[in-house]
C-alpha positions as CSV (number, residue, x, y, z in Angstrom):
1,X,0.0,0.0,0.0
2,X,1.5,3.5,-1.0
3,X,1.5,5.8,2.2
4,X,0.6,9.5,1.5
5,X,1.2,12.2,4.0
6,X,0.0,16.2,3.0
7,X,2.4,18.5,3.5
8,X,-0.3,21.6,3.4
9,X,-0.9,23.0,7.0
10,X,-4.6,23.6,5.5
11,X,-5.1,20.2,4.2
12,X,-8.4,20.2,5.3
13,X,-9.4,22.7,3.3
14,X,-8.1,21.0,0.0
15,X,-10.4,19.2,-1.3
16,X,-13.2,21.5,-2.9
17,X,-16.7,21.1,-1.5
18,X,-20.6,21.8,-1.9
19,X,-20.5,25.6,-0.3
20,X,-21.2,28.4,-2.9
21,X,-17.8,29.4,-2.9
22,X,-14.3,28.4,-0.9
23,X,-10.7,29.2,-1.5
24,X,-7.5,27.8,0.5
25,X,-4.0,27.9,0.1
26,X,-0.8,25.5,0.7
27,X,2.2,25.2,-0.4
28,X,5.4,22.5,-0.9
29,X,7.5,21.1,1.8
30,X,10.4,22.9,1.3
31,X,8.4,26.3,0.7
32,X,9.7,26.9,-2.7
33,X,6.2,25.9,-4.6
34,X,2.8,27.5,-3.8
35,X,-0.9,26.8,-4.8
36,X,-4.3,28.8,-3.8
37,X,-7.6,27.8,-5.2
38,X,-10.8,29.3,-5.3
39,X,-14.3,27.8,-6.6
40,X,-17.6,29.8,-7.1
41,X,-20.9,28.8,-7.9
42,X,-22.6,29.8,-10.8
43,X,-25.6,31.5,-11.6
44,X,-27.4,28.1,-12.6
45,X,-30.3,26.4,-10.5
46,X,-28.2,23.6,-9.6
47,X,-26.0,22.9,-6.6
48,X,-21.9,23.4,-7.3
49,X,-20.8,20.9,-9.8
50,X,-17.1,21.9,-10.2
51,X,-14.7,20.3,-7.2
52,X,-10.8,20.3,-7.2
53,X,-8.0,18.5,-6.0
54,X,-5.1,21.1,-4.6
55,X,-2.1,19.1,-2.0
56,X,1.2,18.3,-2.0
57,X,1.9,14.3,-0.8
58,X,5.0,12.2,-0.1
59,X,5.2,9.2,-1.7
60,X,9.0,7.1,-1.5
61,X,10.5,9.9,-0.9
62,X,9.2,11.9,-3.7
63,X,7.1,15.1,-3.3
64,X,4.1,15.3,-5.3
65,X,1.9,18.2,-6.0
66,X,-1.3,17.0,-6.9
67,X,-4.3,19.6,-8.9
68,X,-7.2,19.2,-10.8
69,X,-10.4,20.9,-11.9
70,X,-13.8,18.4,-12.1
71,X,-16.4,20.3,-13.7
72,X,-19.7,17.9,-13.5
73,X,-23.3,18.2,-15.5
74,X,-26.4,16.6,-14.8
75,X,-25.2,16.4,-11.2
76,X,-22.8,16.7,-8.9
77,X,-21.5,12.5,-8.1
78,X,-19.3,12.2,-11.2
79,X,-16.6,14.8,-10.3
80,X,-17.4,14.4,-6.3
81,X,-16.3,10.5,-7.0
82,X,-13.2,11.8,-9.1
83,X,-11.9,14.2,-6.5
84,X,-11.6,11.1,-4.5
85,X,-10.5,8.1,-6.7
86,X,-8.6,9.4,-9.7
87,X,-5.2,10.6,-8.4
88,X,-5.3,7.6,-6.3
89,X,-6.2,5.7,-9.2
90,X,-3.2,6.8,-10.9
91,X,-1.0,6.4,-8.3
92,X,-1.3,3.0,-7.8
93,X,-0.3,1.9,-11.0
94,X,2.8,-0.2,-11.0
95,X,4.3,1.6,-14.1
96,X,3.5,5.1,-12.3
97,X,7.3,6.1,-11.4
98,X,8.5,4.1,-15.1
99,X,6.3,5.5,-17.2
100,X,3.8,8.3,-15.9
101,X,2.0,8.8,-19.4
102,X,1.0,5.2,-19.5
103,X,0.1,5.2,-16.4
104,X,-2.5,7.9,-15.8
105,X,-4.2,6.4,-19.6
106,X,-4.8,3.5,-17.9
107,X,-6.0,4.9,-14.7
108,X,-8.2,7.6,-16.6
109,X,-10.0,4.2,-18.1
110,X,-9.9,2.4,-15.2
111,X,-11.9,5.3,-13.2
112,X,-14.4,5.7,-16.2
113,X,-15.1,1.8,-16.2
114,X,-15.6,2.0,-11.9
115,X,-18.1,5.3,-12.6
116,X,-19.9,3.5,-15.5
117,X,-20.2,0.4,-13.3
118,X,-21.5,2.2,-10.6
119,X,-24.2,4.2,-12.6
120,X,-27.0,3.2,-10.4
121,X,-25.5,5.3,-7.0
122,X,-23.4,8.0,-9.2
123,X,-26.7,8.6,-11.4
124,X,-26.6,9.5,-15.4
125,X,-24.3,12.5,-15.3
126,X,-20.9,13.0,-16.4
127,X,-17.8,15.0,-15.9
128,X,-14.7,17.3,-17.7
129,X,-11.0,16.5,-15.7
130,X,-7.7,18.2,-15.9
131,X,-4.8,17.1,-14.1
132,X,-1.6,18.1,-13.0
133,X,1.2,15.9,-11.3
134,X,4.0,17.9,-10.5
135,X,7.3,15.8,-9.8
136,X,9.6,16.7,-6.6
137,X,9.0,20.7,-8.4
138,X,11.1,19.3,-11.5
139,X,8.3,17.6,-13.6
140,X,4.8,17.9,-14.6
141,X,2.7,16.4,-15.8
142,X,-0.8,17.4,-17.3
143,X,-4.1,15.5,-18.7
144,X,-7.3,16.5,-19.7
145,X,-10.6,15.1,-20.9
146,X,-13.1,18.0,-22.0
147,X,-12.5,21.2,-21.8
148,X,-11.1,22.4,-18.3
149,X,-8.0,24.2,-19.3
150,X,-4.6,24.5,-18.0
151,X,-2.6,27.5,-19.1
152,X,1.0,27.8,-18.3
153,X,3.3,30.9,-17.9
154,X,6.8,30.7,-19.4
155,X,8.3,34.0,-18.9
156,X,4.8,35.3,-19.3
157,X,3.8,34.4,-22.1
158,X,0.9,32.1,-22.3
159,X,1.2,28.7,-23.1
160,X,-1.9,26.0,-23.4
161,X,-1.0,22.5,-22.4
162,X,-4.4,20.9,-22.6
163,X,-6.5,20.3,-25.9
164,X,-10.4,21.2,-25.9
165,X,-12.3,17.7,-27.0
166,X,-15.2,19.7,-28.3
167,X,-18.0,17.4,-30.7
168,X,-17.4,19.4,-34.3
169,X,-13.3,19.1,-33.8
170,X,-13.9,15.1,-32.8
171,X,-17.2,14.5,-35.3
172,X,-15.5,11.7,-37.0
173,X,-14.8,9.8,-34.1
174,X,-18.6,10.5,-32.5
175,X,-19.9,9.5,-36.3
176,X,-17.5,6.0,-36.5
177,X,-18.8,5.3,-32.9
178,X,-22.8,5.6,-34.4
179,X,-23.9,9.5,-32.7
180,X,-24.0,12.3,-34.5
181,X,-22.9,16.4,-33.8
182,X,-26.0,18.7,-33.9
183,X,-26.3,22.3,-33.0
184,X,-29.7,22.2,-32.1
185,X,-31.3,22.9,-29.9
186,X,-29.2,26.3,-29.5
187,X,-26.1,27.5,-30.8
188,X,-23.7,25.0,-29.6
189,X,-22.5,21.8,-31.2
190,X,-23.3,19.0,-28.8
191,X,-23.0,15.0,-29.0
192,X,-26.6,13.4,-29.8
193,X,-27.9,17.2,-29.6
194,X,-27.2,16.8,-25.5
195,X,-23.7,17.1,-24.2
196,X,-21.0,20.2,-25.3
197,X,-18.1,17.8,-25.1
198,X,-16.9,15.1,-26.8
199,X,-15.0,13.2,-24.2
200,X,-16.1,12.7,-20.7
201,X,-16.1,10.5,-17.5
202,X,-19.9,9.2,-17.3
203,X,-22.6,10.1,-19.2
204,X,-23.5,6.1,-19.5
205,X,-26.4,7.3,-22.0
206,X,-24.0,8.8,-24.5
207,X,-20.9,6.4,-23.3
208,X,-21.2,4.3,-26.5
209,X,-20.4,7.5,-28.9
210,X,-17.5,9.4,-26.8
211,X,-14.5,8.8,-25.6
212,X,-12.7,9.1,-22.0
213,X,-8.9,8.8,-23.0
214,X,-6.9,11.9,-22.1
215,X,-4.3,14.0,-23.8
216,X,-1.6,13.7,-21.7
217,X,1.9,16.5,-22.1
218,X,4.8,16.9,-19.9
219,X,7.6,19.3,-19.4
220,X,10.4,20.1,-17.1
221,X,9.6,22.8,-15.0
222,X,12.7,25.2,-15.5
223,X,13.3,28.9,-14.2
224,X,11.2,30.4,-16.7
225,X,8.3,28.8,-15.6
226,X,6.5,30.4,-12.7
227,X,2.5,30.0,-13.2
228,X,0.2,27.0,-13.5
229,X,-3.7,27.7,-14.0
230,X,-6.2,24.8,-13.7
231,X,-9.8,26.0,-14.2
232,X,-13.3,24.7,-15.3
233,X,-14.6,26.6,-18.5
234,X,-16.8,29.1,-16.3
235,X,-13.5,30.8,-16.8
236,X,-12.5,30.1,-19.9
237,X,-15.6,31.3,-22.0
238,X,-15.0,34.9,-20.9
239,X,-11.4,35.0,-20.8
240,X,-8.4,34.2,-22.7
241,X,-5.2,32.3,-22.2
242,X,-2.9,35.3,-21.7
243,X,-5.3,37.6,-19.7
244,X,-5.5,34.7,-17.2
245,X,-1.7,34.9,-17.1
246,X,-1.3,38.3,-16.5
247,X,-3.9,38.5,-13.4
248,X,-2.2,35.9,-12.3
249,X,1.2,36.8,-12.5
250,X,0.3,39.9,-11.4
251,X,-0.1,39.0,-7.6
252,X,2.5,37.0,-5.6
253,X,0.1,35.0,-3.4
254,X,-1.7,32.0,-5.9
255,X,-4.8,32.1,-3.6
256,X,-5.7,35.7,-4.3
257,X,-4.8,35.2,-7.8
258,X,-7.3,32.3,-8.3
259,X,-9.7,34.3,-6.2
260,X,-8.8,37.8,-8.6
261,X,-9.5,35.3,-11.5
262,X,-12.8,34.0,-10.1
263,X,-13.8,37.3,-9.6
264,X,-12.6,38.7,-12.6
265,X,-15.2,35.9,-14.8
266,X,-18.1,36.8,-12.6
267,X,-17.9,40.6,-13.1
268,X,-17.6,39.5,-17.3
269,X,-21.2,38.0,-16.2
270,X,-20.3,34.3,-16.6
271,X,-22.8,32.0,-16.0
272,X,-21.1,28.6,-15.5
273,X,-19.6,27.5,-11.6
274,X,-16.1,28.7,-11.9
275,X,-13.5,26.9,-10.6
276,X,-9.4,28.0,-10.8
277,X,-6.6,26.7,-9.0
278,X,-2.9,28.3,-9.6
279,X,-0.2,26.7,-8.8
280,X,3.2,29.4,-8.4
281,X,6.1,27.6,-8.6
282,X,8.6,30.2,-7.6
């Protein structure tokens, strides 16, 4: 069994929850990398579908930062069950420390199987991921399925390390599979006329016609790196890769950045929850 410890003095506070909105903050063991995170409800008559992942853990002597952004639809068990199963999921893969990208593929399928198995208690609803592992501060590495973004700052310039799995960039694969990509009703191509993306955990109803496998990229995190965002696309729809940046480079501390960046979409009247976490790394 892998033993995890948190390194955060708020670790309680790092798992996102149900409230209409919470932030915290934490950083690594040896001070040098910081994260704040910050998660508002949106304007929809729903309870909060978005939940995050924000810690540091020690595993064999390696520090890990773990983040992501779960932003649910048609309820709010899908990403609650991934804030609890998927970075553990991954983690215990054998091949984890050998070969990272092979292992969070076969987690990311392993967790979609458990959540399509367990449709009756985790109900017809789906959910977006994006993931970051960041290795003893050196490595990271980021997966997405949807289209929660992360963004990250190389001497300040913006730099998008996730791809968006929307239905009219994946149609072919939705068509070979036996749906179909129809913008009605509305303005907004959706899978079977119902869901906005084309890749998903859940959604058992529409399983047979999308996919779950993430893009997966990694980097070495070198001086001219200094900002990591994670966030849902309550943020995303009203603001671009490089303004995100800028707030957020703008202010030291990563939890009133993410909080300045939360803020900043609901004043530009987003609708969506919004969900952000920042990750500074020096």
């Amino acid at each position: 069994m892998v033993k995890l410890s948190c390194f955060n003095a708020n670790c309680g506070q790092c798992v996102g929850g149900e409230s209409s909105s919470s932030s915290g903050r934490g950083r690594s063991h040896e001070g040098n990398t910081k994260y704040g995170f910050s998660l508002v409800k949106g304007k929809a008559d729903h309870r909060m579908e978005d939940y995050h992942v924000a810690k540091f853990v020690q595993i064999e002597g390696h520090e890990l930062g773990l983040f992501a952004v779960y932003d649910g639809h048609l309820g709010d068990e899908v990403p609650s069950y991934l804030q609890k199963h998927l970075f553990a999921n991954i983690l215990k893969e054998d091949e984890f420390w050998v070969d990272p990208r092979r292992a969070i593929t076969k987690a990311y399928e392993k967790t979609d199987q458990a959540i399509l198995s367990n449709s009756s208690n985790l109900g017809r609803g789906g959910s977006t991921a994006v993931t970051a592992i960041l290795i003893n501060s050196l490595r990271l590495w980021v997966a997405n399925v949807g289209d929660s973004r992360a963004v990250l700052s190389r001497g300040g310039q913006a730099i998008q390390m996730t791809i968006e799995h929307e239905p009219n960039t994946e149609r072919a694969s939705i068509e070979d599979r036996g749906g179909f990509v129809s913008n009605m009703p509305g303005d907004v191509a959706r899978v079977n006329g119902q869901l906005a993306v084309s890749r998903a955990f859940g959604d058992k109803s529409l399983k047979s016609h999308l996919r779950s496998d993430p893009d997966i990229l990694d980097i070495y995190v070198d001086v001219n790196c200094d900002v990591l965002i994670l966030a849902s696309d309550g943020l995303w729809k009203v603001m671009s890769n490089q303004e995100a940046v800028d707030i957020a480079r703008r202010l030291k501390d990563p939890q009133k950045a993410a909080k300045q960046l939360t803020a900043e979409a609901l004043k530009r009247d987003s609708k969506d929850d919004i969900s952000c976490v920042v990750v500074r790394f020096r």
